[in-house]
Each structure stands twice: as structure tokens, then as C-alpha cells.
C-alpha positions as CSV (number, residue, x, y, z in Angstrom):
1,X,-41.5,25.5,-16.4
2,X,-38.6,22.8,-16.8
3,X,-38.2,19.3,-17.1
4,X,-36.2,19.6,-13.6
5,X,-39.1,21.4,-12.2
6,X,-41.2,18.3,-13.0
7,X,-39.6,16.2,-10.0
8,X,-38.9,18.9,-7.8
9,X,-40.6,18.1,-4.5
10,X,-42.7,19.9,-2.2
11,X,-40.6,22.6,0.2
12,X,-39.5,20.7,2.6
13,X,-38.5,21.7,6.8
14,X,-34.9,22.5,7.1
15,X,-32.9,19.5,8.0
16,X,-31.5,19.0,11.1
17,X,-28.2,20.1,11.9
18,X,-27.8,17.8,14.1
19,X,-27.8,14.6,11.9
20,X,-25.3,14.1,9.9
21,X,-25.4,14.4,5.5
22,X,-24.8,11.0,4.4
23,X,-22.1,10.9,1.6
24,X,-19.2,8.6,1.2
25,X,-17.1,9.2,3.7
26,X,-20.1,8.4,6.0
27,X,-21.0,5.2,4.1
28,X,-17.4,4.1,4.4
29,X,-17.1,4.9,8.0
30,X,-20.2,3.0,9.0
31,X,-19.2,-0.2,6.5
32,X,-15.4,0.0,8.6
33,X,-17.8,0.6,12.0
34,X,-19.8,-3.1,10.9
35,X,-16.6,-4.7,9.8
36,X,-15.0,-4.0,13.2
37,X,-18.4,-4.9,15.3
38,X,-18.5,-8.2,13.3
39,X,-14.9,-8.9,13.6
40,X,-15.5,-8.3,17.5
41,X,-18.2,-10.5,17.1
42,X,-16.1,-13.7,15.5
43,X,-13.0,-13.0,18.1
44,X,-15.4,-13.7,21.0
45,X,-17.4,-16.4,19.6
46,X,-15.0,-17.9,17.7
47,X,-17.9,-18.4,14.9
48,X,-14.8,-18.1,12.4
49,X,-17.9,-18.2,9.7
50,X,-19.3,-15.3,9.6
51,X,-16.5,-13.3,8.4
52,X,-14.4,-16.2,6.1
53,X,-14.2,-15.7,2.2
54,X,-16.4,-18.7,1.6
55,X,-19.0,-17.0,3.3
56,X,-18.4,-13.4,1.6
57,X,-18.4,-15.1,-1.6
58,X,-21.7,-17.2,-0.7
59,X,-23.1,-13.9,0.1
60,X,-22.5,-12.3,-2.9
61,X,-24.0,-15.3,-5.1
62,X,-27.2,-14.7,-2.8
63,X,-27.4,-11.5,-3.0
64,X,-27.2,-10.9,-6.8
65,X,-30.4,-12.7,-7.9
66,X,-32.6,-10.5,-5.0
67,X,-30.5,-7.5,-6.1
68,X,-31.3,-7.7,-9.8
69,X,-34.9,-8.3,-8.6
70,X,-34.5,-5.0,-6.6
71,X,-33.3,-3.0,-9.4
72,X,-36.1,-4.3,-11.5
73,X,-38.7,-2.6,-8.9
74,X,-36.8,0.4,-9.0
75,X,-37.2,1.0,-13.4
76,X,-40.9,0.3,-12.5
77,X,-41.6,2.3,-9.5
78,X,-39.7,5.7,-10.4
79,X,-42.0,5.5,-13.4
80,X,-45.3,5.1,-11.3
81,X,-45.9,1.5,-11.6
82,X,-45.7,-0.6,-8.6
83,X,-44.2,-4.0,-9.3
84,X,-45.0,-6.9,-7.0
85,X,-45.5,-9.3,-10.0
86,X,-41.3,-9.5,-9.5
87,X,-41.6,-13.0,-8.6
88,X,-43.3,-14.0,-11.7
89,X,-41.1,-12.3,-14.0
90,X,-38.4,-14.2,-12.3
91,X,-39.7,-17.3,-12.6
92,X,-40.2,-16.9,-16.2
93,X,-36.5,-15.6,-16.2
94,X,-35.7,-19.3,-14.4
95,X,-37.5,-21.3,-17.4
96,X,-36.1,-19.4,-20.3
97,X,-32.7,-18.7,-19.1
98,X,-32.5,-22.8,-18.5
99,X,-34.5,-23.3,-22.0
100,X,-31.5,-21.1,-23.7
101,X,-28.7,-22.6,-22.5
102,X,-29.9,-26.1,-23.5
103,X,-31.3,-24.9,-26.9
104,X,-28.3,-23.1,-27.8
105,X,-25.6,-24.8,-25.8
106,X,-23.9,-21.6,-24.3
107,X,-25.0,-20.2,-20.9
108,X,-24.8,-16.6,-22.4
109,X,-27.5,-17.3,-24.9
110,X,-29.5,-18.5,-21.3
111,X,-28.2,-15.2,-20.1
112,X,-30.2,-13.0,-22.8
113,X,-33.0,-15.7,-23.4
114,X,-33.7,-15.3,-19.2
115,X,-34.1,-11.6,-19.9
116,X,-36.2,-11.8,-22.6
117,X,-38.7,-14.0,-20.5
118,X,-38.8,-11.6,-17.7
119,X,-39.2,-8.8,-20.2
120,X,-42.5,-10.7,-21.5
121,X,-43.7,-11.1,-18.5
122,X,-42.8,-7.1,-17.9
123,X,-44.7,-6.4,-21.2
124,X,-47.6,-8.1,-20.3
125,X,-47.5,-5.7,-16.9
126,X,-47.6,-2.7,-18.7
127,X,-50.2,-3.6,-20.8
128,X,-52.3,-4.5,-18.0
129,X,-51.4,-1.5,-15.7
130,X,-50.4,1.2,-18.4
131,X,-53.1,0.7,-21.2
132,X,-55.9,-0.8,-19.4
133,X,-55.2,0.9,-16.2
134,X,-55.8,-2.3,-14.3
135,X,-54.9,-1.8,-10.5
136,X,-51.1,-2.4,-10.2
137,X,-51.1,-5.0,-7.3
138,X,-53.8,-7.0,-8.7
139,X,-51.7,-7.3,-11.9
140,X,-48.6,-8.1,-10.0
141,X,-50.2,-10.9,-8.0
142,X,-51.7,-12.4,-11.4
143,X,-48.6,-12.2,-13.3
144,X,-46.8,-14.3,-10.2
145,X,-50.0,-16.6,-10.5
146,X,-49.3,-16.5,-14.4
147,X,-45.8,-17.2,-14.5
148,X,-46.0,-20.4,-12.2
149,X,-48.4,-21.9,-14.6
150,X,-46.9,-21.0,-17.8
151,X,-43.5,-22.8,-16.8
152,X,-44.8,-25.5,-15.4
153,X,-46.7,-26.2,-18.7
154,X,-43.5,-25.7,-20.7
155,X,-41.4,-28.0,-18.3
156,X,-43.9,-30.4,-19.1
157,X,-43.6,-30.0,-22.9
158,X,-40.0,-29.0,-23.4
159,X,-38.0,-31.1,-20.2
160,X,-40.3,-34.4,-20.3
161,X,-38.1,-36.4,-22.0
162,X,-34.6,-35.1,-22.2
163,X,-31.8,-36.8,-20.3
164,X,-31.8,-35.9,-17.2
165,X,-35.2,-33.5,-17.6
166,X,-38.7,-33.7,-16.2
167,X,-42.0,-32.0,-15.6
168,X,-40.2,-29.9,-12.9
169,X,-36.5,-29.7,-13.7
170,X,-34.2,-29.4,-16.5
171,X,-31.2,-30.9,-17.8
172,X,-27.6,-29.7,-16.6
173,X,-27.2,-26.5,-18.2
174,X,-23.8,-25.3,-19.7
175,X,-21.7,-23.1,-17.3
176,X,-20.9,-19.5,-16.8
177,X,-16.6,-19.5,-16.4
178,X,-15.4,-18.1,-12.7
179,X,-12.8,-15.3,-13.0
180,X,-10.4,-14.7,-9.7
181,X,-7.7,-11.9,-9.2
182,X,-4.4,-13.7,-10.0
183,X,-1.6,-13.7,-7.1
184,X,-4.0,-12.8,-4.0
185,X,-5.9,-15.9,-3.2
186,X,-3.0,-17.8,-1.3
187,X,-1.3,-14.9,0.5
188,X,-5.5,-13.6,1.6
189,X,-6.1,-17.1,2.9
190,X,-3.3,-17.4,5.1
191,X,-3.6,-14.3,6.4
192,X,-7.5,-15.3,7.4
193,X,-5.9,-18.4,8.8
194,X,-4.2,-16.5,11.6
195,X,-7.5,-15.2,13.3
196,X,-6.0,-11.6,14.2
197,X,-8.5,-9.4,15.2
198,X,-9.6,-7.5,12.1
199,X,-6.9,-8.4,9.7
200,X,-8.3,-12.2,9.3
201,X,-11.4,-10.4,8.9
202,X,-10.7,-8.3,6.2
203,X,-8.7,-10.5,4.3
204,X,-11.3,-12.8,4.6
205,X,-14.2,-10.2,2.8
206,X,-11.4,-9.7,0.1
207,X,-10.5,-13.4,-0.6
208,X,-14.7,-13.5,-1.6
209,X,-14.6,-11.0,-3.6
210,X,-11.7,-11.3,-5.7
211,X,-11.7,-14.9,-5.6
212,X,-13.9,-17.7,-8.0
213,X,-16.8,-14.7,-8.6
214,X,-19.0,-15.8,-11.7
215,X,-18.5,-13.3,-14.9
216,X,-22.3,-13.1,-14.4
217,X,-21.9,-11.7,-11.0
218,X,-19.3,-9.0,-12.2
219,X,-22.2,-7.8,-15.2
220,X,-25.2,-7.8,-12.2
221,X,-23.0,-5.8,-9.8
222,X,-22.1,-3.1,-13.2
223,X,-25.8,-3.0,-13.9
224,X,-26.0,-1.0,-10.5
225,X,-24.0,2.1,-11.6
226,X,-25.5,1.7,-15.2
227,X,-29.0,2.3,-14.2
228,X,-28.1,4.9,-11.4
229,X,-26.2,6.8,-14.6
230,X,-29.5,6.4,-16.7
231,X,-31.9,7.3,-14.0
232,X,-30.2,10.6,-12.3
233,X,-27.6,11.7,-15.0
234,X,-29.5,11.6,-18.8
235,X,-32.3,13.4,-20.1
236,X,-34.5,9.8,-20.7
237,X,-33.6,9.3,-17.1
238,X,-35.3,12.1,-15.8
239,X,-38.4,12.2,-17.7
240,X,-38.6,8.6,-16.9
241,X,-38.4,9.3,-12.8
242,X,-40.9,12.8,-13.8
243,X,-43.8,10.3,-15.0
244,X,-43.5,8.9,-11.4
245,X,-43.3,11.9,-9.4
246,X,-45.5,14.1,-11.4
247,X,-47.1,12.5,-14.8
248,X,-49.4,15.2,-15.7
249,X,-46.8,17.9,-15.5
250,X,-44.5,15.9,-16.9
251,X,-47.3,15.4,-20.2
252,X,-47.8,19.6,-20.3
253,X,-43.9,19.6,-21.5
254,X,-44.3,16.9,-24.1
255,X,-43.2,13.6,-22.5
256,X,-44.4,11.0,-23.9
257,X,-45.5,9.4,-20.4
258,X,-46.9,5.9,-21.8
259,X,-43.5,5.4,-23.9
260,X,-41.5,5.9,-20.5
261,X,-43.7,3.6,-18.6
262,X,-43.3,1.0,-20.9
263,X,-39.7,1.1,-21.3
264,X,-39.4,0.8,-17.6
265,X,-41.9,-1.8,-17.2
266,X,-40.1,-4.1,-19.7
267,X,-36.4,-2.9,-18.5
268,X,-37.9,-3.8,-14.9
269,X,-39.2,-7.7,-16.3
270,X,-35.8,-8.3,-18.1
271,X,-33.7,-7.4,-15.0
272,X,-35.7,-9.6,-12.6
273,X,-35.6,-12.1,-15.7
274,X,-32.0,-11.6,-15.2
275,X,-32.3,-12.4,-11.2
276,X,-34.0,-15.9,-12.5
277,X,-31.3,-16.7,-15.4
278,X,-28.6,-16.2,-12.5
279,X,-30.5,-18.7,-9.9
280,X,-30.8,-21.6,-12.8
281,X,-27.2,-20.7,-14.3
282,X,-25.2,-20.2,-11.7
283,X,-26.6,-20.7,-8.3
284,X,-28.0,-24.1,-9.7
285,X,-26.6,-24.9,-13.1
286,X,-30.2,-26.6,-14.0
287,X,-33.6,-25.0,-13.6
288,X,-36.2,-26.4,-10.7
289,X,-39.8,-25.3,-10.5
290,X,-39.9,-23.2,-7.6
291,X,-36.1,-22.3,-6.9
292,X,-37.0,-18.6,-7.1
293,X,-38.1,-19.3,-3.1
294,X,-39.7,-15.5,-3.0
295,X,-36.8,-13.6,-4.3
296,X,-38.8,-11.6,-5.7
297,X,-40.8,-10.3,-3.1
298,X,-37.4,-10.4,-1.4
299,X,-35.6,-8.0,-4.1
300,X,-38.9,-5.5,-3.4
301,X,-38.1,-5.0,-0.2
302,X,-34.7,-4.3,-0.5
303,X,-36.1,-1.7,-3.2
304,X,-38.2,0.1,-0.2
305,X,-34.7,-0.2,2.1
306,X,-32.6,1.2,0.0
307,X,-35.2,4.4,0.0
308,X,-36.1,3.3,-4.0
309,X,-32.0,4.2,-4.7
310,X,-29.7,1.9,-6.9
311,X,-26.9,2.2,-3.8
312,X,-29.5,1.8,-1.1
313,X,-31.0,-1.6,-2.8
314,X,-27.9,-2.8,-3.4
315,X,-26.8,-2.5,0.8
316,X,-30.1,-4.3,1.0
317,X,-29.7,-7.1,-1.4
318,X,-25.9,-7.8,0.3
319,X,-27.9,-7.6,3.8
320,X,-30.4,-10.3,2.4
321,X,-27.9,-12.5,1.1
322,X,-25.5,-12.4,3.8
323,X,-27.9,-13.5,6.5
324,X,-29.0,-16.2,4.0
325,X,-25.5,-17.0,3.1
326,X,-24.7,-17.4,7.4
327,X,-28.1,-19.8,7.3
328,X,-26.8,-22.2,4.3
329,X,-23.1,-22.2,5.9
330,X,-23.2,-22.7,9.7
331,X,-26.1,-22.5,10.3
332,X,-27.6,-21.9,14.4
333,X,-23.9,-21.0,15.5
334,X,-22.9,-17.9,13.1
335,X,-26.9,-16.9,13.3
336,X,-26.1,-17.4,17.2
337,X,-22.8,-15.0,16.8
338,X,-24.9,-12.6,14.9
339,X,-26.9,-11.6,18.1
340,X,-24.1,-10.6,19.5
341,X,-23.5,-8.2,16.5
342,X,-27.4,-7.1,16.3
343,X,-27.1,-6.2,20.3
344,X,-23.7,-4.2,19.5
345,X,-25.4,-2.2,16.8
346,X,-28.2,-1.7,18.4
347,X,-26.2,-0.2,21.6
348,X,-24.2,2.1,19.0
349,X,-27.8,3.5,18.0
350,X,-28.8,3.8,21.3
351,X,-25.7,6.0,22.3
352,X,-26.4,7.9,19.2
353,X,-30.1,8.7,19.4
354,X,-28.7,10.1,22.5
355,X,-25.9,12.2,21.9
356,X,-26.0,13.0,19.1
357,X,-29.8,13.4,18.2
358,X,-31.2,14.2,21.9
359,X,-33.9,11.8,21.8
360,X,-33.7,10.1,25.0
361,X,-36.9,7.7,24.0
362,X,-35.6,6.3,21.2
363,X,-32.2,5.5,22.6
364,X,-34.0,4.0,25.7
365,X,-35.9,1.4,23.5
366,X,-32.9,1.2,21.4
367,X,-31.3,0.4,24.6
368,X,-33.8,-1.9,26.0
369,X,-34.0,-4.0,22.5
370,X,-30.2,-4.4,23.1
371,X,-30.2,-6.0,26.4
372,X,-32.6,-8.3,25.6
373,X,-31.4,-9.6,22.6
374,X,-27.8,-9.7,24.5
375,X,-30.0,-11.6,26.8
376,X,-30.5,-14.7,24.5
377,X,-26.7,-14.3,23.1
378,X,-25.7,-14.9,26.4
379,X,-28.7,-17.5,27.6
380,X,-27.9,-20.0,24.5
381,X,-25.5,-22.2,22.8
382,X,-27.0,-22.0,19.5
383,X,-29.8,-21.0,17.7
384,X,-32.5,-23.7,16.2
385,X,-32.5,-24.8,13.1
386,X,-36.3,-24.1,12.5
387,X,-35.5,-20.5,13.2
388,X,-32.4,-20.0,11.2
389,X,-33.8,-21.1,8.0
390,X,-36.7,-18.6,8.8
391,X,-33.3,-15.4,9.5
392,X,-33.2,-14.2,5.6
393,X,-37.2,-13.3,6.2
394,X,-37.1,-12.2,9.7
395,X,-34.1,-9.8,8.8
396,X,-36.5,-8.6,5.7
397,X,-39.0,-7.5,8.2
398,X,-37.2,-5.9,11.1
399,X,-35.2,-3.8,8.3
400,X,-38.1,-2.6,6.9
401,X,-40.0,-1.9,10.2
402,X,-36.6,0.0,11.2
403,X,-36.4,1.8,7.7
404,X,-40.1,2.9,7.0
405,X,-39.9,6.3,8.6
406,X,-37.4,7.8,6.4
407,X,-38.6,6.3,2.8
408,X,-40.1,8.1,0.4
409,X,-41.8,6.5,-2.8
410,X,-42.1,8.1,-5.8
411,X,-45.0,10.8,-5.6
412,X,-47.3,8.8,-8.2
413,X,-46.1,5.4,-7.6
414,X,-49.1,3.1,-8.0
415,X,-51.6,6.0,-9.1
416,X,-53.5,5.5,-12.0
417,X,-52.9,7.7,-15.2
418,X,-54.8,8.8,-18.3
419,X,-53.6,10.9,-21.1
420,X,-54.9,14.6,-20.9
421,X,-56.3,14.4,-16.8
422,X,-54.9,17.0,-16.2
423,X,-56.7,19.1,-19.1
């Protein structure tokens, strides 16, 4: 038996010939499909928002905290151990990475000092959950309860007194520099200036990402690719995902399954540690109790969209940070001009279910939900505010009601293990 035999799931049925493999050229052709339904979208509500480059760079700043918090689950859970204590370990991320900036006046130090807190916090975890084999979600919620209280008591002791510091804020910390592609900026802007259908919009999803992005940003989003190169493409990689599929096995050919759990555990803390020094450093620039706002829990369930895959989370986290980014911006008119694109979509999946998979029920309700919600696009001016500040969480729950029938966890995630069980 091999290492590679470790992981290897149950036979599985055939797959259906009639749905399509999804590789790159599909993932490309469905991002061009959204960027044409949204620019569609923008020409006919003229909600010139929802597609500019202050609102694709917005996005992006949103979306890296909840997508290093995402990543964080994923080290955890592909070893076995469920993570919901992502929110604490951010929150210690949010203290420390403010308390290393100020202590050692360079945001970078508040860059590895934020990791380092998280990674405590991810210690702690495995200790809990690893050695003492305390149930997984009770540990999570505790270390969320933990790391609430434990920077509040060091606010009080370190920021109480410090110019511009208090018992639930910090100082201004130091700032990371912004880097922008030279010679692009003007010539994208005034190109998204002219409105033309799909041109404007496109140059205005270039100008925010080429344009002011934090060198912060530009190490979260290479993080991505790093730990999908670790995870599927090196030796440590796959005994690490083998403890979570299949421990025991993965113990009968001489891995070292506490070692790997650990070292994922802790990688998980210091990445959503990471998620908090980013929200204090450079969504912020100082550190408030409570700016972490759920990110965490956020960042897990782009974990679960993304099907527990680096790519998949990191669709999610953009997802998540767009509709927040549309919320912060324009509010109830570019959530208002997103109907329109949610009834569009929801038409295309219609027609699909369809013709190309033959289910006629599924394109019905698909069908049915689309109506309706052109119903309200059409029925309104504007959504309320009271329900677009509420859009980042409603969008985390309809994607994972839409996405839960084709996830599949790790075989052992969240299953307690003991040296020699299997004996």
C-alpha cells in the first residue's frame, strides 16, 4: 500500500457525460459569462458602481482578510480538525499585528507579530483538539470566547495611556506602502469614463487591480498558489491531507499523524492571524475591539464553497467581499442593480438545468426564483438600507444553501483520533 493510496476515495459512480469537466477554460468562460451579465446589468441601471475600479479595488481589500481566514480552515480541515475558533485567532491576529507595528515602528514587524498571535491561538487549538481530544467545535467556540477576552485585557494594559490609545483602540499604526502598475491608470480610467458596454467594464476591473493595491494584498493573494503547491504537489502535503481523509492508514505507513496536525493547526492560526493583521494595518491603520465583524466565520464558509480547495475559497472570499464592497459604496442602488444580475444568472441556470442536464425540476424552480426576484428589480427604486448592510451575510447563506450538494469534506474532518485505533 502507498502514501497515494491513503487518500484515495471510495469508487465512485461514473460521472455524467453530460456535465461538463470544470478546468480553465471553463472557469474563464463563466468569469467572461458574469463580466458580461454584470456589465448588462450597469448599462441598464446605470448603477455605474458596481463595475468601477474603486469598487474592484474595495473588493479586493474586503476580500483578503475573509480569504486568509478561508485558507486558514483549509490547513486545519484537510488535516481532520475542524476550525470554527477562526474568529478568535483573528482577533488575536488584530491585537498583535497593531501591538507590532507600534512596538517596533514598521507595519511589517505587525505583519509577522499578527501571525504569531493567530498561530498561539492555533497552538492552543491543537492542544486542545489533538492531545486532549477535546470535541473540535467546543474548542473553536472557546478559543473565539478566549481571544475576545484576552485582547481586551491587553488593550487595557498596553493602549490605556498612549496618545491616541484606549481600552478598545490603538494608536495610528505605521503603514503598509501601495504599489500601482505604472502608465495604465490614466488611459484605464478614461476608458471607464466612456460607459461602453463592456469595455468601461473591463477596464474598470483592471484599473482595481493594478491600481493603489497594498504590498500586503499582493503576499495574501501569493499565499493562495503557495499552499495549493504544498497541499497537492509535495510529499508533506499529502501526508498532511492523508491524516484527514484516512489517519489510521495513513499511521500503518509511518506518518507521524500528530506532527501533521499540529503543523496545520498552527499554519491555519497564523494565516487567519494574518486576516486580522490586514484588518488593523491596512483596512484600518489602527486596531478596534471588534473590527473582525465575523470574518472569521465568514472566511469558513467560503472554505465549504470553494469545496475545501485554495481556488474555490478564493472565488468565495472575492464573492464575499464584493457584495460587501457594493454595500460600503452605493449602497441600496448597486445592491438594487444586483437583482437584476442575480435574476440573469439564475435564468442562465435555469436554461441549463434544462438543456443541457435534462432536469426539467430544477430548471423550473430555477426559473420561478428568477421571476420573482426580477419581480422586486422591477417593483423598486432601491433597496433599504437595513437590508443592504445585512447582503455580505445573506449572500453567505444562499451560496452555501446552493453549494452544499456537491461538497465533500475531508473523510475524517472533525473525527476524533488516538495513536494505535486502528491496532
Amino acid at each position: 500500500m502507498t502514501v497515494s493510496e491513503v487518500t484515495a476515495a471510495p469508487p465512485a459512480a461514473p460521472p455524467d457525460p453530460r456535465r461538463p469537466r470544470l478546468d480553465r477554460r471553463m472557469i474563464l468562460l463563466a468569469g467572461l459569462g458574469l463580466l458580461v451579465l454584470v456589465a448588462l446589468a450597469r448599462a441598464l441601471t446605470g448603477a455605474t458602481d458596481i463595475t468601477s475600479g474603486g469598487t474592484i479595488g474595495a473588493a479586493i481589500g474586503l476580500a483578503v482578510p475573509i480569504g486568509l481566514a478561508a485558507l486558514g480552515g483549509l490547513w486545519s480541515e484537510r488535516s481532520g480538525v475542524v476550525n470554527i475558533g477562526l474568529e478568535g485567532m483573528m482577533i488575536l491576529g488584530t491585537w498583535f499585528g497593531a501591538w507590532g507595528g507600534l512596538a517596533f515602528g514598521s507595519p511589517w514587524a505587525g505583519v509577522v507579530a499578527g501571525a504569531i498571535g493567530g498561530a498561539l491561538g492555533g497552538l492552543l487549538h491543537a492542544v486542545a483538539t489533538v492531545s486532549f481530544g477535546v470535541d473540535h467545535i467546543i474548542s473553536g467556540v472557546a478559543l473565539n470566547i478566549l481571544g475576545l477576552g484576552v485582547t481586551q485585557y491587553l488593550s487595557k494594559l498596553v493602549f490605556v495611556g498612549m496618545k491616541g490609545g484606549g481600552e478598545t483602540q490603538s494608536p495610528r499604526i505605521p503603514a503598509i506602502s501601495t504599489v500601482s502598475l505604472p502608465f495604465v491608470g490614466g488611459p484605464l480610467e478614461d476608458l471607464e469614463r466612456t460607459r461602453w458596454f463592456l469595455l468601461a467594464d473591463l477596464a474598470g476591473l483592471l484599473r482595481g487591480l493594478t491600481q493603489n493595491v497594498s504590498l500586503f494584498t499582493i503576499v495574501a493573494v501569493l499565499l493562495v498558489p503557495l499552499s495549493y503547491y504544498v497541499l497537492w504537489r509535495t510529499a508533506f502535503g499529502l501526508r498532511l491531507r492523508a491524516c484527514g481523509e484516512r489517519p489510521v492508514a495513513a499511521e500503518s505507513l509511518g506518518v507521524n499523524v500528530y506532527f501533521h496536525k499540529y503543523v496545520a493547526v498552527v499554519v491555519s492560526g497564523a494565516l487567519a492571524g494574518l486576516g486580522g493583521a490586514f484588518l488593523a494595518i491596512v483596512a484600518a491603520g489602527i486596531y478596534r475591539e471588534g473590527q473582525t465583524g465575523g470574518r472569521g466565520f465568514i472566511g469558513l464558509a467560503a472554505m465549504i464553497f470553494g469545496n475545501w480547495r485554495p481556488g474555490g475559497l478564493a472565488g468565495g472570499a472575492l464573492l464575499f467581499g464584493y457584495t460587501d464592497a457594493l454595500q460600503l459604496r452605493q449602497g441600496g442602488t448597486s445592491v438594487h442593480a444586483l437583482l437584476l444580475v442575480v435574476a440573469l444568472l439564475l435564468a442562465a441556470v435555469g436554461v441549463y438545468q434544462l438543456v443541457r442536464l435534462g432536469r426539467s425540476r430544477a430548471a423550473l424552480i430555477s426559473g420561478i426564483f428568477a421571476m420573482l426576484v426580477f419581480a422586486v428589480f422591477a417593483l423598486t427604486d432601491t433597496v433599504p438600507e437595513q437590508f443592504t448592510s445585512f447582503t455580505p451575510h445573506l449572500t453567505t447563506l444562499l451560496v452555501l444553501s446552493v453549494a452544499s450538494q456537491r461538497l465533500r469534506m475531508p473523510a475524517a474532518d472533525g473525527l476524533p483520533y488516538r495513536r494505535g485505533q486502528g491496532k
